[in-house]
N, C-alpha and C positions, 0 to 999 in steps of 0.2 A: 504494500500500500504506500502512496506518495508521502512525503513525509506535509504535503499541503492539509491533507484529507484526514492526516492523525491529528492535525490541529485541533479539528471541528471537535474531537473526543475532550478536550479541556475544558466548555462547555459543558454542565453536567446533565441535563436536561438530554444532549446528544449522546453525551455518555451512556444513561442511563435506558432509552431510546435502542444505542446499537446493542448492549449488552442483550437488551430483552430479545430482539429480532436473534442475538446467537445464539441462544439458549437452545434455539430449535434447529438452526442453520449457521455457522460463522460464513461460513461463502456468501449465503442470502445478507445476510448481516453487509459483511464487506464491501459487497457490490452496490445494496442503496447508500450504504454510506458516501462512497462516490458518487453518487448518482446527487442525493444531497449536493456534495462540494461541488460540482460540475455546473448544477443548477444557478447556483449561490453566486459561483465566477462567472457567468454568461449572464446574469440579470443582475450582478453587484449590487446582489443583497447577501444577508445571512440568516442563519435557522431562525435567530430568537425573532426579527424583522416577518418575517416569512408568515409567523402564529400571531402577531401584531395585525396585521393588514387580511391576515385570511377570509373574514366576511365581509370585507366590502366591495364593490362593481370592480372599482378600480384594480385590484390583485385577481380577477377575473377573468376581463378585461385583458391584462397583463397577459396572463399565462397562456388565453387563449391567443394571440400576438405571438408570444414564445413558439407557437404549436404553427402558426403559419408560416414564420416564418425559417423552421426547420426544415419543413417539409418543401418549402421552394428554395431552400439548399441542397434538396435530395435525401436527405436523411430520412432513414426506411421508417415508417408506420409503426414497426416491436420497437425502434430506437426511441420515439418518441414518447409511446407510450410508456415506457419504464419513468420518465421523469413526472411520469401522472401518478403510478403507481407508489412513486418513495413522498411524491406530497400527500397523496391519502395517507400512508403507513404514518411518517410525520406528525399530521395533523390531529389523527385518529388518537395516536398514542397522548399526546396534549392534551386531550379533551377535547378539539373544535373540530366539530361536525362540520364538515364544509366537502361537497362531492363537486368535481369541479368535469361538468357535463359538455366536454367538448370531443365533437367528433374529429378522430383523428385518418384519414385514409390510410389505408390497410395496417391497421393497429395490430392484426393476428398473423401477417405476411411475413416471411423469413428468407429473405431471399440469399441470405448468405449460407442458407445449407438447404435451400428447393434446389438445388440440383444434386444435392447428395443423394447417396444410393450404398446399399448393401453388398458389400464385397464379397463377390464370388468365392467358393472351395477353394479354387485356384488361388485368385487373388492374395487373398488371406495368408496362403501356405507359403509366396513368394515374401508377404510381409516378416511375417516367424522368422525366414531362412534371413532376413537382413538384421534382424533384432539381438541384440545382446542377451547373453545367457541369463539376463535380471530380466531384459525386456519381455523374451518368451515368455517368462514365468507370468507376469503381469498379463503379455497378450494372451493367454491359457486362460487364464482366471476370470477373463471378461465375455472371449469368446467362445469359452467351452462351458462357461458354469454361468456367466452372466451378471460379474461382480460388478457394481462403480468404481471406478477410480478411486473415489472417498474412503472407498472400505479397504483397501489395500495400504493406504495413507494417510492420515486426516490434513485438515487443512495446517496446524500448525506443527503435524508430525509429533505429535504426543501422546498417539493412539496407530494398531494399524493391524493389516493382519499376521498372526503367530503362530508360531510353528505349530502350537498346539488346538490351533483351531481346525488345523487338518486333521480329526479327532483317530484316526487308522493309521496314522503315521509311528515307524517307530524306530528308535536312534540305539546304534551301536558302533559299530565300525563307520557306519555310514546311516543315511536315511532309506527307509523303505513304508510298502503301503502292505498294510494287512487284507484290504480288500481293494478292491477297484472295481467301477467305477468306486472313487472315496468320498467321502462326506464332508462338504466343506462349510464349517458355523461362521456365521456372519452374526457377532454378536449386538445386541441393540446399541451400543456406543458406533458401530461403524455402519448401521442401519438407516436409511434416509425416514426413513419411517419409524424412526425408534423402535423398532421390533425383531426380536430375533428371528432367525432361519438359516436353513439350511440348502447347499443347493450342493451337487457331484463334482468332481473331478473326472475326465475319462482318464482312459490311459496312456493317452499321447501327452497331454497336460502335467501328468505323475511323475511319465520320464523327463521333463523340462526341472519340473522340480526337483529330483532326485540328482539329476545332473547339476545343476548349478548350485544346489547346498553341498554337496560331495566335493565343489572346487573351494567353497567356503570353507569345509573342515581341511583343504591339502595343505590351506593357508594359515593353517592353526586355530580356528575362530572354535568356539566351545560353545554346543547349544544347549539350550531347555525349552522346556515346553513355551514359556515367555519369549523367547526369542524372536526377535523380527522375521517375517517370512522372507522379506525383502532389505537386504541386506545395501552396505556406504559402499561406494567404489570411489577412486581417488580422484575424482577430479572437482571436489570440493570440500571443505572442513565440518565435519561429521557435529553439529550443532541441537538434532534432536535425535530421541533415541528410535523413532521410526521413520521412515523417508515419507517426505511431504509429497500431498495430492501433484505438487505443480512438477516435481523430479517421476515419481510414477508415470504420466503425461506424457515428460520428456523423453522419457525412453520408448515410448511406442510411436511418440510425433518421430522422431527421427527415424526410426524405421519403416511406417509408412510414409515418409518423405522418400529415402534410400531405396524403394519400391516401388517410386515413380508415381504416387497418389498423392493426393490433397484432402484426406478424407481426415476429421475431427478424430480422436485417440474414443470418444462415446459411442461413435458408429460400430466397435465391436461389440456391444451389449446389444446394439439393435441387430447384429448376426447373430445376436444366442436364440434373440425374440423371435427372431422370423423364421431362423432352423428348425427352431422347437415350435412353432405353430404349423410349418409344413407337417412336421410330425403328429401333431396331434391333430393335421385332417385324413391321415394315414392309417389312424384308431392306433397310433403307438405311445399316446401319452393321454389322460386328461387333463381337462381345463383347469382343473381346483389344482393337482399334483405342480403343473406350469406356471399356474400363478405363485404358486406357493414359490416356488422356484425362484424367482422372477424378484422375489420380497415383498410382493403385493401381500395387502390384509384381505384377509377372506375366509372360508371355510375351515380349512387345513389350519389357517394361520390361529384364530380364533381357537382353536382344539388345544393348538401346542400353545399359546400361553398359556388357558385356561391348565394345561396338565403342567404346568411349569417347567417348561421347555421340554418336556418329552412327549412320544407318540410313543404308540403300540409296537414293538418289534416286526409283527407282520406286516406295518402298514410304510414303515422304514424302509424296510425289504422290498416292499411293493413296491416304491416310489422307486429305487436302486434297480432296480429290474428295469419299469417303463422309463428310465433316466438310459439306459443300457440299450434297450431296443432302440432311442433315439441319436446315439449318439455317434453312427455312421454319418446323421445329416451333419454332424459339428466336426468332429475333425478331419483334417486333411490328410490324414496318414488311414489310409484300410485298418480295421481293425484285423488281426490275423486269426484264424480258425485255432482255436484249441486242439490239440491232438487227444489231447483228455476226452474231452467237451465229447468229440466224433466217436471214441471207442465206449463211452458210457453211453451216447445214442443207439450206438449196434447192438450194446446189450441189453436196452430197452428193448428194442424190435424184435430181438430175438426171442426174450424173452415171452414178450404178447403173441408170437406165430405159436409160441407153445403152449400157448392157452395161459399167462399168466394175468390176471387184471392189474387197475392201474396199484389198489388197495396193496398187491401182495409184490408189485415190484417195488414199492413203496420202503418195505422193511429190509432191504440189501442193500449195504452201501457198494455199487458198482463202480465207483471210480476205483476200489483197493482190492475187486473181488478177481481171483486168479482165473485166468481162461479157463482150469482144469475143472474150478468150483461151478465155475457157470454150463460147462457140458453136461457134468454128473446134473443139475438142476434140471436143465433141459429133459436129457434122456430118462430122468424117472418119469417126467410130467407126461411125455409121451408114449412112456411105454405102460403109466395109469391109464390114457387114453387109449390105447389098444385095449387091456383087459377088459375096461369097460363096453368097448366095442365088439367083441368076440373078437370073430376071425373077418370083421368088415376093412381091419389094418392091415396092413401089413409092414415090417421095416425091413428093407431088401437092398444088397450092395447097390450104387450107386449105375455101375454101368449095366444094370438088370434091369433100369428102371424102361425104355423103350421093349424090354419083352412086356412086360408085363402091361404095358399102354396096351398092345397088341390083342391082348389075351381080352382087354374091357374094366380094366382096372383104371381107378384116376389117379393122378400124380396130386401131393398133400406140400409138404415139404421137402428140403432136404435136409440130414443132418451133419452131426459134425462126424471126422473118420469115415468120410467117402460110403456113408450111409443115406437112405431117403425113403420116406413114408411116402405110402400108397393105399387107394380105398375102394372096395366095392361101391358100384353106382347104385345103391339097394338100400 
């Protein structure tokens, strides 16, 4: 802030004024502030002036003058109207009612980001590959999970996000994730909405972080769960103990600069929104779980304060899951197939060809069970099904099985050991 506009704070009445506006927002706070001095300089008056003259024609009068003649200087309609917005706030907080009813042309117009746009998968991935091992981490966070900028650093950098808000993370030799996608709290101090939540991590987002805390420890740095997530690098004097909103910024401006875009460091939270709404017209997410997401208040939201900051484990899970179907639309690296994941599906399948339900596949844990365990299961199941079928079965070497097609038999399955079921059409 100009050191003009900290003047205005000696003033106690402004003092008191900006304090209350930060109690909820210091950004919102800072920015009428100026907006205040700006006014004050361009109409050489001052605040206390300003509550003096507010109900008469002539300070009316005035301001409506002020508003003409911005606007036949070009100054956009959102410009103008902010200095209407910080006289209401102003006046309001003083006690004088005074609503100063001038039409401003295109008061809701933004023309400094209507031609912004959402950056493609591609896009995006060329931004990452130019960004600093701090920046990725920040670019992850915004565009894979859909954090503000605020929340990774507060405005005075005396708040921010910690190690230990990645609640799966866990520190030894190095950092790693217990699960993934992982859980990331956004606690109500770094909350725009003063409210807590939570939103995922994929697993392209985990490696950024993993890799760049791992260079943090080669360099001797010692963590705790308190630790900044986002750590100083040297090109300036380490002055708070979290990196401020405006350094956070800097490291993704310069990367989508370095990537040959003009696009705001905010337009990755609007790639989380619009990812995640493609998604949930896909049936892969719903609307409550999203918003939740998002840090809107709402249903979801509503629950986990009222339980004080907890939800149900299965409804965690649930969210972790439709977070997981979604998150091929957000990152730009393929997710890669389990090899796990594919040999615990074949032992499902296999199992239900042999008559097992979903109930009784339910009770095996199949990720740990030995091929040897799962044939013996197989072969009693079906050779129950024979008994009970008389002689409508049959189980006949593999390469027997085109005689017996021949003879009027049907073909059933095959088994394991060059074996395969066969049945009377009866």
């Amino acid at each position: 802030m100009k050191a003009k506009y900290l003047d205005l704070l000696k003033d106690d009445d402004v003092r008191r004024w900006f304090e209350n506006l930060g109690a909820k927002s210091v950004v919102t706070a800072t920015v009428w502030l100026r907006g205040l001095g700006l006014y004050c300089q361009l109409n050489e008056t001052t605040p206390k002036e300003i509550l003096k003259a507010a109900k008469s024609k002539a300070f009316r009068d005035g301001f409506t003058d002020f508003v003409r003649r911005l606007e036949k200087e070009g100054k956009a309609g959102s410009y103008i109207a902010r200095f209407k917005k910080v006289l209401h706030s102003w006046l309001a907080y003083n006690g004088v009612a005074v609503k100063l009813k001038v039409n401003i042309a295109g008061e809701y117009d933004t023309p400094t980001i209507a031609s912004e746009r959402v950056p493609s998968r591609e896009e995006l991935d060329k931004i990452i590959r130019m960004a600093t091992p701090r920046g990725r981490v920040s670019i992850a966070l915004m565009a894979f999970s859909g954090l503000r900028p605020e929340s990774l650093g507060n405005y005075y950098g005396t708040d921010g996000l910690r190690l230990g808000d990645l609640v799966e993370t866990e520190t030894g030799g190095g950092v790693e994730f217990s699960k993934t996608p992982a859980i990331v709290v956004v606690r109500k101090s770094l909350s725009k909405g003063r409210n807590q939540y939570f939103t995922f991590m994929p697993e392209q987002g985990a490696t950024y972080v993993k890799d760049y805390l791992a260079e943090r420890l080669k360099q001797g740095e010692k963590f705790a769960m308190d630790s900044s997530l986002l750590g100083f690098d040297a090109r300036g004097i380490r002055k708070n103990k979290f990196l401020r909103t405006t350094l956070v910024t800097r490291d993704i401006k310069e990367a989508i600069l370095k990537a040959g875009f003009k696009w705001r460091p905010y337009v990755l939270r609007a790639y989380f929104d619009t990812s995640m709404v493609i998604a949930e017209s896909k049936g892969k997410i719903s609307h409550p779980y999203l918003q939740f997401m998002m840090g809107h208040k709402g249903d979801i939201e509503a629950r986990y304060s009222t339980n004080k900051g907890r939800l149900p484990p299965e409804m965690i899970e649930d969210m972790r899951e439709a977070y997981k179907r979604c998150q091929d639309h957000l990152q730009t690296i393929k997710s890669e197939i389990d090899e796990n994941q594919i040999k615990e599906a074949f032992k499902k399948q296999l199992l239900a060809v042999a008559g097992f339900n979903e109930e009784e596949v339910a009770k095996y844990d199949l990720t740990n069970m030995a091929d040897e365990e799962l044939h013996n299961l197989v072969r009693q199941r079906l050779l129950g099904i024979m008994a009970n079928n008389g002689n409508r079965q049959r189980v006949i070497p593999l390469v027997d099985v085109e005689k017996y097609l021949g003879e009027g038999w049907e073909y059933v399955t095959a088994l394991p050991n060059e074996r395969a079921i066969v049945k009377m059409p009866f």
